[in-house]
C-alpha positions as a Markdown table, in Angstrom:
| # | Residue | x | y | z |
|---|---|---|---|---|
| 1 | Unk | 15.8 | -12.9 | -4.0 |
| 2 | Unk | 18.2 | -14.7 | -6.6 |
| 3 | Unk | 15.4 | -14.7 | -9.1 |
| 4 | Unk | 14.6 | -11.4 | -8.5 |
| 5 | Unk | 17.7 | -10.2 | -9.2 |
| 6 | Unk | 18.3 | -12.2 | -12.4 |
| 7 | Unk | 14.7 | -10.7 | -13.5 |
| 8 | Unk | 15.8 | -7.5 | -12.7 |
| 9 | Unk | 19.6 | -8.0 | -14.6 |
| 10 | Unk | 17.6 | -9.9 | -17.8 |
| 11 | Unk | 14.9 | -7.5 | -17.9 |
| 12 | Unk | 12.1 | -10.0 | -17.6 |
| 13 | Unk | 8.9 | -10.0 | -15.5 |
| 14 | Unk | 9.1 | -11.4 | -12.2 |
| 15 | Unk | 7.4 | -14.5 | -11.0 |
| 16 | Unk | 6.3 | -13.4 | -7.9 |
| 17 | Unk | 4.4 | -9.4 | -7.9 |
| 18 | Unk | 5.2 | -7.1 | -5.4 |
| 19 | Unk | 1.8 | -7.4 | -3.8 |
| 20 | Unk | 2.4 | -10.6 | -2.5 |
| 21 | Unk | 5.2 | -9.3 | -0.7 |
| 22 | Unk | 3.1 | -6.6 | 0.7 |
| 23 | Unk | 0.3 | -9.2 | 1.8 |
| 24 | Unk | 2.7 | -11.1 | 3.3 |
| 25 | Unk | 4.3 | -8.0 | 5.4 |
| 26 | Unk | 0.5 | -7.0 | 6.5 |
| 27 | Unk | -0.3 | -10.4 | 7.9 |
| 28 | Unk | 2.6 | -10.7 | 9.7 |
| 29 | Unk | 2.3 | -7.2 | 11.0 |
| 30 | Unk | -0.9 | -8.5 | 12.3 |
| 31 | Unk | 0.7 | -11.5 | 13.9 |
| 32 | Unk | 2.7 | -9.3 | 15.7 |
| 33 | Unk | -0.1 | -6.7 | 17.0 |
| 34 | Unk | -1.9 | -9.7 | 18.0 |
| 35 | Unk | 0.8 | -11.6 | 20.0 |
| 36 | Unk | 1.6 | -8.0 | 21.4 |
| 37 | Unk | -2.0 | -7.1 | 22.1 |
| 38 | Unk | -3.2 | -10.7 | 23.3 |
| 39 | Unk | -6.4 | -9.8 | 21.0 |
| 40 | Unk | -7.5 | -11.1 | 17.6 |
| 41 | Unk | -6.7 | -9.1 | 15.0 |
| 42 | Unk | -8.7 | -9.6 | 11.4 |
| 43 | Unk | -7.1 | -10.5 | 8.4 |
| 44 | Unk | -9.9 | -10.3 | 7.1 |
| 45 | Unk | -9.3 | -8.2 | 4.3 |
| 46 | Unk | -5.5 | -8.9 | 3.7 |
| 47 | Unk | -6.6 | -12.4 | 2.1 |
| 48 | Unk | -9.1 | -11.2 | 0.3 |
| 49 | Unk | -6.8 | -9.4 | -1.2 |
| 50 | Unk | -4.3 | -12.3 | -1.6 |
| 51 | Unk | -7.4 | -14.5 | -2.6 |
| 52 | Unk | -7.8 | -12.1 | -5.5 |
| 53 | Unk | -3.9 | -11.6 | -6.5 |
| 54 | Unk | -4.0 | -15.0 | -6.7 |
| 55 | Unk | -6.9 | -15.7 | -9.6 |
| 56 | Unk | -5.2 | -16.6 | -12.8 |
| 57 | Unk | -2.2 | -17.8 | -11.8 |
């Protein structure tokens, strides 16, 4: 959050994009459903998408 901030106050780039925030907010969504559920829930497509986010860094 502090570099965030200081990104957003020095009007550079952040380190960390957005979408990793979102990945990380739909797997643990599907933690949740599952531990709610008692059923699997697939990630499947979540890490793919992290998986991909992540190339080139």
């Amino acid at each position: 959050m502090d570099d965030f901030a200081d990104c957003i106050l020095r009007n550079r780039p952040t380190r960390v994009p957005g979408e990793m925030g979102l990945h990380g907010v739909q797997l643990l969504k599907a933690v949740y459903h599952a531990a709610e559920t008692s059923q699997r829930v697939s990630t499947k497509d979540v890490l793919q998408l992290i998986d991909r986010s992540s190339v080139g860094q």
